[in-house]
N, C-alpha and C positions, 0 to 999 in steps of 0.2 A: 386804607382798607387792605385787609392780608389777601393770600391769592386766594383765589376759587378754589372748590373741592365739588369734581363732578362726577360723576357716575353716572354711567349706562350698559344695564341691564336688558341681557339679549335673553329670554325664555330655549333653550336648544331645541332643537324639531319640534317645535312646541304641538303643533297640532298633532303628527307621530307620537309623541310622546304621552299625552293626553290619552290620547285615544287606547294605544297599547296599556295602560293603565286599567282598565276595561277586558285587554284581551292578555294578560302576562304572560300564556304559555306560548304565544309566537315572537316575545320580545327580543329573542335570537336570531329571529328570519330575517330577511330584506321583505319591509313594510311599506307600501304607499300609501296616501290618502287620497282616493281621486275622486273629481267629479262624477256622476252619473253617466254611465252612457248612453242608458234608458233617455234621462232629460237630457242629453246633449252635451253636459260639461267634461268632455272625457277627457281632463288633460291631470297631469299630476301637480295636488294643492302642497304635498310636503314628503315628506322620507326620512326616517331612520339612519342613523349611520352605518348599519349595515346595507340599507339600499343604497346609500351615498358611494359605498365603496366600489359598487359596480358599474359607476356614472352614472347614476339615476338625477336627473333635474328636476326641480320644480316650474313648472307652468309647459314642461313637453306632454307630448302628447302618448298616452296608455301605451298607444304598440310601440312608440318610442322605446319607450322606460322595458318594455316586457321585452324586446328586440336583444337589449342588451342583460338583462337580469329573467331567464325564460323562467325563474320560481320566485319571482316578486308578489307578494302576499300584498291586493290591494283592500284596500279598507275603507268606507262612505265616512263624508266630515261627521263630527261630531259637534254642530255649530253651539248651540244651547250650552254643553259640556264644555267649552274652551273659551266662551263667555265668563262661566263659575270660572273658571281655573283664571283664567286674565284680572277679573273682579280680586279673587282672594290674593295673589301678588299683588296687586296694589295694595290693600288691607296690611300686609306684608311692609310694603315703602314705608306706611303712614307710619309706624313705632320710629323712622328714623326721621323723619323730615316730612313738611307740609308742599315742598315744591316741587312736585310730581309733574312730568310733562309725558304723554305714551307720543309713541313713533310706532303707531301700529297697534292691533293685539298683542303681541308677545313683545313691546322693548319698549321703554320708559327711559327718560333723562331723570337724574337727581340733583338735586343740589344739597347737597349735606353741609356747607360751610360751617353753619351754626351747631351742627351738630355732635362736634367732634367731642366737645368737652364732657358729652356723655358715654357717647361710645368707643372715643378712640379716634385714628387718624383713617383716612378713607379707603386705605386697602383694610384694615380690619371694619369699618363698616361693611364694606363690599362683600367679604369673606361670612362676618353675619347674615347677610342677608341671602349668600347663596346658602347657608347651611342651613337655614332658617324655611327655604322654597323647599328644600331637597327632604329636610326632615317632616313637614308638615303635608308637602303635597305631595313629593314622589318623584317632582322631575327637575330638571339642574337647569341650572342658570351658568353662563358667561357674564362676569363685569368686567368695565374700562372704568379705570380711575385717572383724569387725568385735572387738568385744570380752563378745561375749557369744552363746550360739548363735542366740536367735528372728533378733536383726539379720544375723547371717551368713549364716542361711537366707533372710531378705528380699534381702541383695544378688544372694548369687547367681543371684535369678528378676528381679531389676533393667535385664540387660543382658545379653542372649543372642543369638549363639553366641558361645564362646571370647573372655568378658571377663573381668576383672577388677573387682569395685567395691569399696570399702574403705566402711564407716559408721564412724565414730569417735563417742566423745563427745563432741567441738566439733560434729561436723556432724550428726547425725542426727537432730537437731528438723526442720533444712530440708529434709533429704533420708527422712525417715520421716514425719514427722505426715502431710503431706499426702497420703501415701497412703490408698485404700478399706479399712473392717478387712478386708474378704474377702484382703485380702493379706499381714497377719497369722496367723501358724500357729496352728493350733488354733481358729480363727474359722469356725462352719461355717454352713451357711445358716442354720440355725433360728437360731444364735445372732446372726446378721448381721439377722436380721428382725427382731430382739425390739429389738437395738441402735437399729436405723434407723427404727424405730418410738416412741423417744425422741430422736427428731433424733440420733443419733450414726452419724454417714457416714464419718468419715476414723481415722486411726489417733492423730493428737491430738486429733478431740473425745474418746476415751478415753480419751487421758492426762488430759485437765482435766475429764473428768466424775469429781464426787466417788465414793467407792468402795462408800462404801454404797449408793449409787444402784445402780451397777452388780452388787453382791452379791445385792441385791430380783429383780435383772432375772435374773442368771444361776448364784447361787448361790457357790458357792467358785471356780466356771469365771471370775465377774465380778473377782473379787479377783486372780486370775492375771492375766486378760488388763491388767487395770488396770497390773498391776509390769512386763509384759513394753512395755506401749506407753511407760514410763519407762526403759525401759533396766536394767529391774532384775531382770533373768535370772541370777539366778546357778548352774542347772543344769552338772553336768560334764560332760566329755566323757569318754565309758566305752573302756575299753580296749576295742580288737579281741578281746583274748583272754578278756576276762570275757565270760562266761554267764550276762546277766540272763534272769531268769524273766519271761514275756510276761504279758502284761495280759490277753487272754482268747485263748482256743485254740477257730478253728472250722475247718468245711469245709463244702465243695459239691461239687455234681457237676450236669450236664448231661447227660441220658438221650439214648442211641440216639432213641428216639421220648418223646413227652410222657406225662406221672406222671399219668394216667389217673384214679385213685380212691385211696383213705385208706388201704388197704393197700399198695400200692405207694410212697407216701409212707413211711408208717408202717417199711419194710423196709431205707428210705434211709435214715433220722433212725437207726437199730439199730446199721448197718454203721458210717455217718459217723461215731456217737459212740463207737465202739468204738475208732478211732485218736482221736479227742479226749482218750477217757478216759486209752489210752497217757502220751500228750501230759503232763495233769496228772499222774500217777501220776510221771512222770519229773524234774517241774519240785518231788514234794512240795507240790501243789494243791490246791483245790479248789473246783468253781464253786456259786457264790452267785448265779446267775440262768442263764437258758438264751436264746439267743435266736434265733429262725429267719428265714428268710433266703429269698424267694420270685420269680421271676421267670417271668411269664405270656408266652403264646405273641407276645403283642406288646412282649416285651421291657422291659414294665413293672415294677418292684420293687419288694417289699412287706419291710418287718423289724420285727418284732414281737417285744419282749421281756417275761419275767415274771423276779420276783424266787423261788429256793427256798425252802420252808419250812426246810430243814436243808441247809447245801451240804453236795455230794458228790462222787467224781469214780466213781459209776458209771455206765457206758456205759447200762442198763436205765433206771435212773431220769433222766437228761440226757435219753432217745429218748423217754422217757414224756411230760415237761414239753413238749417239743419238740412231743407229736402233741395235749396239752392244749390247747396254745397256738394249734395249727393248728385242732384242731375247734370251739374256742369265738369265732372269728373270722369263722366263714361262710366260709372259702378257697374261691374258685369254680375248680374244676377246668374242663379240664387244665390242669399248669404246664409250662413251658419246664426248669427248674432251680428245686432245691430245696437248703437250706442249714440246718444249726446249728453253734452257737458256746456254749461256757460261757462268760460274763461274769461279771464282778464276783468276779474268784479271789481266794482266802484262803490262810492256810499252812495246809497240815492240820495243823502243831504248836498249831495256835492254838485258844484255847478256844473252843467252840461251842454255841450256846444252841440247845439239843433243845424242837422243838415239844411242846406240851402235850396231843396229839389221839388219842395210840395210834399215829403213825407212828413215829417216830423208831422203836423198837424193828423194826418189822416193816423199816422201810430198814435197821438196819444189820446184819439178818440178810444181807441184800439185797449189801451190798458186800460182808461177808466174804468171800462165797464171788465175788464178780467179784475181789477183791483176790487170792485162790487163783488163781484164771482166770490171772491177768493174771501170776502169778508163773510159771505154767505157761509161759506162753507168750514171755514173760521169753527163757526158759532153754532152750526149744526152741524157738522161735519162734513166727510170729504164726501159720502154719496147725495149731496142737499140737492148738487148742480149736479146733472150729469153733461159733456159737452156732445151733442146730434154728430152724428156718422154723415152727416151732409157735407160736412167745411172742407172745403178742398185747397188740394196745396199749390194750386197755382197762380 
């Protein structure tokens, strides 16, 4: 089998971009796109390159971003509009290849292997396809070409707006090692601490750090990262049309006014996990830990996870753990936004080791009847059941 040929496509400030599309006589200014401050979300969703030049971040917060850029022209998402825009690039992929995988709205894996014999070799695909985005929608694209996806996700953050960069296997020792791991995917701070806290800064001291080393320091995550800074990614690229099951299913929300006291909490975590529970019930799920998700009126973020004695995908027991978790942590009220997430999902086909305490029984009276609920509501919809303001979280 000949090598891989991967490409990934990065959309540039996509949501900035989009949006200025709509507004082109400020496409000169420093633009943000930020949450509402009316609803609460006021931090910044994206920015222009002229915002970018004055340190404008994504996910800081408005007086942040305005602090340093005092004539930063902010702009409300345009979510509907960047939906079409994300839709019609993909439409865009399908002329090159059927094995489309998105990494988000605005960035998709390719697999062109097969493809070449009609268009060419993968940097002239890639070049197609950006001139192809640029002429038909109006905004640019970055691709990585390389032969395996972590390196084609690295190029295309290599050289932005509207580039091309190709890693190959000749070149990618020169042109990868020396990067920071934080620019490696999947490298997140803790694990960039723990790294550089053994002398390893770049992305070849991890290739030449032995692996066990790195297994002590980070687990099975050590052993990945090890094969991916060798070039030894051999992950597919999934079809558009396959329906993988998600790794964990959460939600949040953002209150009119701030989440007061533990009931009000407690009413969130009910509601939230009740499309959670959807969520895995549809995927054939089920979550092996819970974890919540907290954001204090200065915009601070707390996430705290526990493992389940027995996974489950009820909505009752998911809000339970959720409000466990919250009360045995001191959360100091009020919050800004409150979140949960089931983590660590299983197949429900799968066999499952029932705690030895007297719950197991008393939970799976518990789901029967949410798994009734949830069939109900299946079949007429989500308002068929509603669940009583009575159920407490204790």
């Amino acid at each position: 089998m000949g090598e891989r040929i991967i490409l990934h496509c990065d959309l540039n400030n996509f949501f900035a971009s989009v949006s200025l599309l709509f507004s082109p006589t400020i496409k000169d200014l420093p633009v943000a796109i930020c949450g509402s401050k009316e609803e609460r979300h006021g931090i910044v969703l994206a920015k222009n390159e002229v915002a970018k030049a004055f340190g404008v971040k994504t996910a800081e917060a408005i007086f942040e971003a305005q602090a340093k850029c005092p004539d930063l022209v902010i702009l409300p998402p345009m979510m509907e509009e960047y939906k079409k825009y994300s839709k019609a690039c993909r439409e865009i992929f399908k002329r090159y290849t059927d094995l489309i995988e998105p990494f988000g709205i605005d960035e998709c894996w390719l697999d062109v292997t097969g493809s070449t014999l009609l268009f060419g070799d993968g940097e002239t695909i890639a070049n197609r396809i950006r001139n192809d985005i640029k002429r038909e929608l109006g905004i640019t694209a970055s691709v990585g070409v390389s032969f395996n996806k972590i390196f084609a996700k690295l190029g295309s953050d290599m050289k932005k707006p509207d580039a091309t960069t190709v890693i190959s296997k000749e070149n990618f020792k020169e042109m990868v090692w020396p990067l920071p791991i934080t620019d490696l995917l999947f490298v997140g701070k803790s694990s960039a601490a723990r790294l550089n806290s053994s002398g390893i800064f770049t992305i070849g001291d991890l290739a030449e750090c032995e692996e066990e080393t790195l297994k002590k320091l980070l687990g099975k995550n050590g052993s990945d990262l090890h094969r991916f800074a060798l070039g030894l990614d051999d992950s597919p690229v999934h079809s558009i049309n396959e329906e993988s099951k998600p790794k964990s299913v959460g939600r949040s929300v953002t209150g009119a006014k701030d989440f007061e006291n533990e009931e009000e909490v407690w009413k969130t975590f009910l509601e939230l996990s009740t499309e959670i529970s959807d969520s895995l019930h549809k995927y054939s799920l089920l979550a092996g830990g819970v974890q919540i998700h907290l954001r204090n009126q200065l915009l601070a973020t707390r996430e705290i996870s526990r493992a389940l004695n027995t996974p489950t995908n009820s909505p009752l027991l998911i809000a339970k753990k959720g409000m466990e978790i919250f009360k045995t942590n001191n959360i100091a009220l009020p919050l800004r936004s409150v979140g949960i997430r089931a983590i660590n999902l299983k197949d429900d086909g799968a066999f499952i080791q029932q705690d030895l305490f007297g719950e197991s029984e008393k939970e799976l009276k518990i789901e029967r009847i949410e798994d009734s609920v949830y069939s109900v509501r299946k079949k007429f919809g989500s308002d068929a059941v509603k669940r009583g303001s009575v159920i407490k979280h204790d």
